[in-house]
Legacy VTK file of the C-alpha trace (Angstrom):
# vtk DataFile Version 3.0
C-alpha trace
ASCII
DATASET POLYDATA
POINTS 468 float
69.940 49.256 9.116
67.691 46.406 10.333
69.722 46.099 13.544
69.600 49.992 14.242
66.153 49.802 14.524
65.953 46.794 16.699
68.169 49.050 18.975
66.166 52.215 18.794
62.501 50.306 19.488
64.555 48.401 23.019
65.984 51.934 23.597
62.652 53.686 23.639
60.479 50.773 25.371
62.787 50.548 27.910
62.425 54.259 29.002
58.527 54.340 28.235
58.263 51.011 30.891
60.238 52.668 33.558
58.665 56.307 33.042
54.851 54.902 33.799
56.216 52.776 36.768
57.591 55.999 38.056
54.682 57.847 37.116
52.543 55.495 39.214
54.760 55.509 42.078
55.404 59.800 42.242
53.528 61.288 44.391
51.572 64.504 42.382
53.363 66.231 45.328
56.747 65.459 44.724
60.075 66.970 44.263
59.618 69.400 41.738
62.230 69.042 38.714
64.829 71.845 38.687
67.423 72.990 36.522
70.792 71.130 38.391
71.530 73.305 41.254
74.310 75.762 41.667
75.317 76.249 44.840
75.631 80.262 45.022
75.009 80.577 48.657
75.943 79.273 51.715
72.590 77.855 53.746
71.362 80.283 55.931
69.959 79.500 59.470
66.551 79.510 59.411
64.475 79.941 62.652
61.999 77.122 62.206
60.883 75.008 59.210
57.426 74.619 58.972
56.445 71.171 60.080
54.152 70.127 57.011
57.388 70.278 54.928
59.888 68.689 57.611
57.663 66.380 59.251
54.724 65.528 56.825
56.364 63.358 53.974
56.614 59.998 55.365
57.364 58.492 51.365
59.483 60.125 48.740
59.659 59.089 45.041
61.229 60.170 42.411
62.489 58.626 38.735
64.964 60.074 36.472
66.412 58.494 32.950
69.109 59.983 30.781
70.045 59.124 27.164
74.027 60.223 25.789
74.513 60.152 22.574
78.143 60.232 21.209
80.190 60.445 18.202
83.920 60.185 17.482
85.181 61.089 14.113
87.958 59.534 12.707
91.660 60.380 14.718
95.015 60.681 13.372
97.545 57.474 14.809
100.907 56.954 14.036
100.249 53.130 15.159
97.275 50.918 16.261
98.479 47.318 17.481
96.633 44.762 17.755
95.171 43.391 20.995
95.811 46.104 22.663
93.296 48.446 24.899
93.700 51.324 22.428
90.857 54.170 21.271
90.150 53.027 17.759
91.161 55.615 15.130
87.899 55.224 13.035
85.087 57.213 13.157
82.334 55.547 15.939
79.103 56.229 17.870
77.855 54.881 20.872
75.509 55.597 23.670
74.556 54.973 27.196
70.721 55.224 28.467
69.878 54.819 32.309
66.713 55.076 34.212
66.803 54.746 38.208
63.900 55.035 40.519
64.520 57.060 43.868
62.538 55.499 46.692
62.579 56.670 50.139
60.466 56.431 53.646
61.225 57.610 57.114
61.961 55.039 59.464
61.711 57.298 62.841
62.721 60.151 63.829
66.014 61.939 61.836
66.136 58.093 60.026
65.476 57.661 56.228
66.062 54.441 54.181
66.462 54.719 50.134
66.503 52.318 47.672
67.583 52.922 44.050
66.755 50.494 41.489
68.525 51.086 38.429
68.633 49.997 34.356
71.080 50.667 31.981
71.756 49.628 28.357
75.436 50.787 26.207
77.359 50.419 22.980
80.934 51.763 24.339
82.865 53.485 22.106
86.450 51.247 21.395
85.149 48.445 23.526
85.409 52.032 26.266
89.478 51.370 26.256
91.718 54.383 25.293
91.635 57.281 27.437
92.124 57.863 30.653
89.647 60.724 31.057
86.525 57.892 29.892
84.588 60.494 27.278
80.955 59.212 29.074
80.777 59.164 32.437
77.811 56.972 32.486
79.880 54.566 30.920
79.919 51.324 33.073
83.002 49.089 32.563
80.635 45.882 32.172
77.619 47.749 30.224
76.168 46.293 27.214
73.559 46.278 24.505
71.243 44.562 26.390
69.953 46.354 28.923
70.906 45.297 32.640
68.643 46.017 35.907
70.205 46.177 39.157
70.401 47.690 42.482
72.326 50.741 42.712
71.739 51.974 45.900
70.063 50.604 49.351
71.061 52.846 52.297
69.794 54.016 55.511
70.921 57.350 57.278
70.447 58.434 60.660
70.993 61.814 61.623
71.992 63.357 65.421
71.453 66.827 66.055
74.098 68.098 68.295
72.556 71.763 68.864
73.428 74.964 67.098
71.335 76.551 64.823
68.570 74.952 62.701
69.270 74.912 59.015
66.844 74.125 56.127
67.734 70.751 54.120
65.442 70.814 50.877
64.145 67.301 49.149
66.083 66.298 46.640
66.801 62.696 45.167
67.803 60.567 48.531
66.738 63.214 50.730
63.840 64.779 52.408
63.340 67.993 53.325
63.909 68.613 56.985
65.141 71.084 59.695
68.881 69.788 60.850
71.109 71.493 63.513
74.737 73.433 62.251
75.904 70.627 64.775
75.080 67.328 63.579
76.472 63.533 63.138
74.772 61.301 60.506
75.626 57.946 59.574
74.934 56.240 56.521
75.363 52.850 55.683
74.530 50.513 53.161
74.806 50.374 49.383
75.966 53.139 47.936
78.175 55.126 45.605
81.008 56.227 47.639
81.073 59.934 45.944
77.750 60.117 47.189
79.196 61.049 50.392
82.695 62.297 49.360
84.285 64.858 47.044
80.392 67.037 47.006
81.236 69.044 43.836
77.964 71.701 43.219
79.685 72.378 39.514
80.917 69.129 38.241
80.046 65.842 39.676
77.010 64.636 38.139
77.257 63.522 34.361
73.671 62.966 33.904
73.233 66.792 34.577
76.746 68.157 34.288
80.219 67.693 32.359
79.902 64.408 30.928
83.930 63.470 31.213
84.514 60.834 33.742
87.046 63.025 35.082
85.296 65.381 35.809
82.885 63.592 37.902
85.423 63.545 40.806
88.746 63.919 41.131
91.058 61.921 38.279
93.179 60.649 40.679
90.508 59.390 43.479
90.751 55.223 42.541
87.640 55.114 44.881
86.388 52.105 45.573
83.355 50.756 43.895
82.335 47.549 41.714
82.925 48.166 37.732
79.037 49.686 38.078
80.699 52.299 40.050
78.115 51.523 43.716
79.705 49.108 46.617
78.799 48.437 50.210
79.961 50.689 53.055
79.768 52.952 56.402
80.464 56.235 56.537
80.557 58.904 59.589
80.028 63.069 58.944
80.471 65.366 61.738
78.789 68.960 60.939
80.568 71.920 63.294
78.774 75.675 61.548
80.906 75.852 58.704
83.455 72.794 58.482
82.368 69.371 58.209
84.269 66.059 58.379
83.984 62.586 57.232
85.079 59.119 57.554
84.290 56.070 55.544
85.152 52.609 54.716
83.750 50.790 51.820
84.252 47.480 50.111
86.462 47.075 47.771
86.484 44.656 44.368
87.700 41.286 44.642
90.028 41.930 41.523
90.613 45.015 39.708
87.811 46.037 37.707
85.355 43.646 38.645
82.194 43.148 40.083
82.219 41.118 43.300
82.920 42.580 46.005
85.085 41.038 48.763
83.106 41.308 51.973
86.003 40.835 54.590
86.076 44.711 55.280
89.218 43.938 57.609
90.784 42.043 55.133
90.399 44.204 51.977
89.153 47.985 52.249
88.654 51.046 50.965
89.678 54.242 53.995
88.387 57.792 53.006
88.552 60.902 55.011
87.503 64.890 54.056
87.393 68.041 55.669
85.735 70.722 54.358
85.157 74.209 55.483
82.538 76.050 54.092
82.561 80.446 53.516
81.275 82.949 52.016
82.770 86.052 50.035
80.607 88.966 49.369
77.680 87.002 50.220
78.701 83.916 47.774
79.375 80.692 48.766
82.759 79.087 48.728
84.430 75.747 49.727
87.530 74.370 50.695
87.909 71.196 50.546
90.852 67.449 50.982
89.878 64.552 50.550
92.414 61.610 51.160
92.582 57.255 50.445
94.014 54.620 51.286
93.095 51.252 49.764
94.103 47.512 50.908
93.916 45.646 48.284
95.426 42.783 46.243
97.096 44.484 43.435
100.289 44.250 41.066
103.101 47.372 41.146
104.304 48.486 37.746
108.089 48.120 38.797
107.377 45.145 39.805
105.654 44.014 37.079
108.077 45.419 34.878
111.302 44.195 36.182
109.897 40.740 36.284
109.326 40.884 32.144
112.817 39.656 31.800
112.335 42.163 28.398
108.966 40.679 27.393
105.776 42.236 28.166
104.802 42.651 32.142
102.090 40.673 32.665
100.419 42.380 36.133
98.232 39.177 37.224
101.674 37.634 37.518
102.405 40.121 40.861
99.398 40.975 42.658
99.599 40.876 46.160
98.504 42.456 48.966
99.540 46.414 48.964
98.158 49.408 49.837
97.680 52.377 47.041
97.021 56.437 48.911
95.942 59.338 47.659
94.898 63.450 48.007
92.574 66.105 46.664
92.372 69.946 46.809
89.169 71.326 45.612
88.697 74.980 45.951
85.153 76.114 45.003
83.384 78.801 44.256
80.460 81.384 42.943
81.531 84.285 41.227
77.569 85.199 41.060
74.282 84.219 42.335
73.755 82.072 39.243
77.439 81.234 38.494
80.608 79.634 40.477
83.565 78.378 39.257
85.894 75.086 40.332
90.119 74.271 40.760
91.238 70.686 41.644
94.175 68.840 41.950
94.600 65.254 43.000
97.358 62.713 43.272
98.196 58.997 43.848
101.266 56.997 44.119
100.894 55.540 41.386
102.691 52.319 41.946
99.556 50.102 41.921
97.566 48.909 39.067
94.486 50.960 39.207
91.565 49.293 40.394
88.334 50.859 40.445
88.090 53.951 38.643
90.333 55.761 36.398
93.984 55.045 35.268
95.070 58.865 36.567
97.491 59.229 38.674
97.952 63.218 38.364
95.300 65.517 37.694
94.423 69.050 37.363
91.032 70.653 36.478
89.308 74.135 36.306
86.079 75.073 35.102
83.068 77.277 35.583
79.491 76.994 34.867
76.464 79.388 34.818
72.744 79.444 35.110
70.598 81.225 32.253
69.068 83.914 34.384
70.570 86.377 32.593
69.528 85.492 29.140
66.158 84.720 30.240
66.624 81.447 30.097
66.443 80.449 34.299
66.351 76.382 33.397
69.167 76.293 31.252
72.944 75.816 32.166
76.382 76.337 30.632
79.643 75.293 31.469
83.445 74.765 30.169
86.463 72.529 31.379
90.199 72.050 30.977
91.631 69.028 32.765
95.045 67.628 32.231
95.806 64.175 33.752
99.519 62.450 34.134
100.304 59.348 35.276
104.185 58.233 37.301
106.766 57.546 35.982
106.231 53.780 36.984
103.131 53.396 35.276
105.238 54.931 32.317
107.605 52.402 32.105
105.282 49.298 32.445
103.118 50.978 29.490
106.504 51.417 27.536
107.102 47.745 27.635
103.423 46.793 26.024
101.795 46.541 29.594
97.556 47.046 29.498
95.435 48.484 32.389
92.072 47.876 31.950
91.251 50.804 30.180
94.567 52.019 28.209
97.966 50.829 27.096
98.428 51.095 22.774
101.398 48.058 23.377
103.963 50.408 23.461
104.431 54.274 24.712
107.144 55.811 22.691
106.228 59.192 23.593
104.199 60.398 26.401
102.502 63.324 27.460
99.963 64.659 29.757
96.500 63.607 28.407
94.279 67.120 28.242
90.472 67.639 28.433
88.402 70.545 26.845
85.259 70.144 27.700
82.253 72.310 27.159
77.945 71.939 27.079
75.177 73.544 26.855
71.782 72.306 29.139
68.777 73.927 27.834
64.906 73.125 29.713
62.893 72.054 27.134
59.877 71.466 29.582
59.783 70.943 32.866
61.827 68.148 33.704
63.595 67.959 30.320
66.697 68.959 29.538
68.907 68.718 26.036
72.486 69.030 25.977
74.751 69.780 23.747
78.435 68.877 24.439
81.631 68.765 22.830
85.200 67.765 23.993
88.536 67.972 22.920
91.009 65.106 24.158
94.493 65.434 23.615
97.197 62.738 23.843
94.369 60.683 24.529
96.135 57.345 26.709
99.165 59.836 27.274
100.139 59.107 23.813
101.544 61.947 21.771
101.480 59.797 18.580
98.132 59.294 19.077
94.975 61.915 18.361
93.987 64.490 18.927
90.288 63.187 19.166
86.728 64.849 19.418
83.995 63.964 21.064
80.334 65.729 19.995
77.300 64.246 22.703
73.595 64.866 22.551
72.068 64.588 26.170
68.541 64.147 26.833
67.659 64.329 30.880
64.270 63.435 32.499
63.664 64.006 36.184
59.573 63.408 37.688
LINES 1 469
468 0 1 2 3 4 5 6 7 8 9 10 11 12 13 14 15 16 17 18 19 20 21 22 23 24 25 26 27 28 29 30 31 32 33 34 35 36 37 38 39 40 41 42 43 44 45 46 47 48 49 50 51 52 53 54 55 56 57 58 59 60 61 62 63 64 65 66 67 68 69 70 71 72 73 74 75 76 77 78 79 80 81 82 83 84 85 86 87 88 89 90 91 92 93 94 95 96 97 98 99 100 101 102 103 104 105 106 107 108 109 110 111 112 113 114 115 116 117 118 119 120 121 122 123 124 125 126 127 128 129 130 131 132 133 134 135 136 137 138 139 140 141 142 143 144 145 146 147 148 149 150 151 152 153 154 155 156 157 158 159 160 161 162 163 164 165 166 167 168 169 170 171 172 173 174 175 176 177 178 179 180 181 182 183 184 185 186 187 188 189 190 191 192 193 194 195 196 197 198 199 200 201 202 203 204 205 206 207 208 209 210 211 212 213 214 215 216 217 218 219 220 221 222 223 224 225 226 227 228 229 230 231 232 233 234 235 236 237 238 239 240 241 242 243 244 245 246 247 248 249 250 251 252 253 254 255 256 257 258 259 260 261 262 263 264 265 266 267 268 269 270 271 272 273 274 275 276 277 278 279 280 281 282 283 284 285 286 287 288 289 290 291 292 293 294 295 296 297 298 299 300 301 302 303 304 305 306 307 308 309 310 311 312 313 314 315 316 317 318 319 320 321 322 323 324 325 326 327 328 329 330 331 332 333 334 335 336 337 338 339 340 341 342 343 344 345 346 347 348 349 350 351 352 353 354 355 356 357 358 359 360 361 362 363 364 365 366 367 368 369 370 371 372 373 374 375 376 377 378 379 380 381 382 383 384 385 386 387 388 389 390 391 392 393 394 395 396 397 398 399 400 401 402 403 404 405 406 407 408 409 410 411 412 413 414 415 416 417 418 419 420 421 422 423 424 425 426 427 428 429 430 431 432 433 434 435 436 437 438 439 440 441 442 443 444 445 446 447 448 449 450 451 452 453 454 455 456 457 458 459 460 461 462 463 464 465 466 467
């Protein structure tokens, strides 16, 4: 009991610190705190923007923080071995709690620089090993009771106009308001989280504000490259034509899988990313289409490899890695069914030879899902939405886990029978001021780690999301 308390007071101090340094550096004319925004309409050319909102913020500031609470109750299992990266069958609770600071100043003329600084304090549920869909999406691979300040982002972007007609851009966090052409290049480079750029969900991509399910926050199968934080260093190009848009990126990529420092020979080691999108609309509602492709160059061990090398002991992966590369897709296909509602379809693969190195262990996966605003119950701040998501992995992968192999995040020491893992996932958001929001949010894993001997498990989540 003593120790709870301990971790409640560093909990609540270290949000009060960083909401009166935000306080003091957000402007009383600031970004005003919405409800997360649905994306119901495609942006219509405007003639002009007035110049006091394109041109007269030279600063922007911002601070948001965002406590998850979690609890899993206890889970059938047929087995639970020892030393190995399984979800725990015993009831637990953990949490995550973040707080970032959104700075942001124009350099000249269509230039803006950000920097994010960033805090962020867990207890991880099973040491976060056990499923391949993480239950938290906050949930940093190297976060810990104590809390942890870092930089998450430090980026400048630079935008061309290229002609067409001027659309509206409204502020947001990392972005001013401005007037941009339907014909535009803009670069941004720097630190960064690479699905900042790619993969632009408007349903589910944001766990602070959204589905909470790590995959959901981008496709499963997208091993994007980032540090175990989940930022890295990069350059990335996007050309804007009216309605279709394309983009280019490479990014750093881990020295080793799952960890933190990043190799900085970006000819030597990399991260490739490309997207086109085209945007439409369908009785006056907004829709995208939307692939997304990978290819990392990394130094990484192959499951068959791996595997054949056991001599019928247990693959050891650290024992193989070498340089390979590891590719990837992903369809998205979204959108609103109403002016407060839209609705999401993806699918994503990998070839799933390669260890996974950055972000999930899915090597196949399908979601759907659809979320609304509370307009029609009178309730304009609030948000619902509901998931299904079913993830796979190859038949590779399969095998090395069958042997006792570990990723970083799953393998029980042996996979007698697998199956697709699948997601339910469903919340509620509801404004309790302005600026506040508590969620409520339940899922439903099944097969959690492809395991059919294992689960199912539940998760239950209380969210509480500030934005000044």
């Amino acid at each position: 009991m003593k120790r709870r308390r301990v971790r409640i007071r560093i909990q609540l101090s270290t949000l009060a610190m960083l909401g009166t340094a935000a306080l003091t550096l957000t402007p009383s004319t600031g970004r005003a705190a919405d409800t997360p925004a649905l994306a119901t309409e495609l942006p219509e050319p405007v003639s002009a923007v007035p110049e006091a909102t394109a041109k007269s913020e030279r600063f922007l500031a911002g601070f948001q923080s965002t406590y998850i609470w979690q609890k899993k109750p206890a889970m059938a299992a047929a087995y639970t071995l020892p030393n190995a990266n399984s979800l725990q069958p015993g009831s637990e609770t953990g949490y995550t709690l973040s707080a970032t600071v959104f700075l942001g100043a124009r350099l000249w003329k269509n230039a803006e620089v950000f920097i994010n600084p960033e805090v962020i304090q867990a207890v991880n549920i099973s040491d976060l090993h056990g499923l391949g869909g993480m239950s938290n999406s906050e949930n940093q691979k190297g976060g810990r009771e104590i809390p942890t300040l870092y930089m998450a982002r430090a980026f400048i972007r630079q935008t061309f106009s290229l002609g067409g007609q001027p659309v509206a851009i409204d502020a947001a966090q990392n972005q001013f308001a401005s007037e941009v052409g339907s014909r535009r290049l803009v670069l941004t480079a720097g630190l960064m989280s690479l699905i900042d750029v790619f993969d632009a969900n408007p349903y589910a991509h944001d766990g602070r504000t959204q589905f909470i399910n790590w995959a959901l926050l981008s496709h499963g199968a997208f091993d994007f490259a980032a540090d175990t934080r989940g930022y890295t260093w990069g350059i990335a190009a996007e050309y804007f034509h009216q309605a279709w848009s394309f983009r280019f990126g490479r990014y750093l990529v881990p020295k080793e899988s799952n960890g933190m420092e990043l190799d900085f020979n970006l000819f030597a080691h990399y991260g490739d990313n490309v997207e086109v999108m085209h945007g439409h609309s369908l009785r006056g509602l907004a829709g995208q289409i939307r692939v997304v492709g990978f290819r990392n160059y990394e130094r990484m061990g192959a499951f068959a490899e791996a595997a054949d090398s056991a001599a019928g002991g247990t693959p050891i992966m650290a024992s193989v890695r070498r340089n390979q590369a590891k590719y990837g897709v992903g369809l998205a296909v979204e959108q609103a069914f109403h002016r407060d509602g839209g609705f999401f379809l993806h699918g994503s693969w990998n070839d799933g030879r390669t260890e996974a190195y950055s972000f999930a262990e899915i090597e196949r996966s399908l979601a759907a899902g659809a979320t609304m605003k509370g307009q029609r119950w009178h309730r304009p701040g609030d948000a619902v939405g509901a998931a299904w998501v079913m993830n796979g992995l190859s038949s590779e992968h399969r095998r090395y886990l069958a042997l006792g192999g570990l990723g970083f995040l799953i393998g029980d020491g042996q996979l007698l029978r697998y199956m697709p893992e699948q997601i339910l996932e469903a919340y509620y958001a509801a404004e309790a001021s302005r600026g506040l929001w508590v969620t409520f949010d339940f899922q439903h894993i099944a097969n959690p780690a492809y395991n059919a001997d294992r689960g199912p498990v539940n998760f239950l989540s209380v969210r509480l999301h500030l934005e000044i």
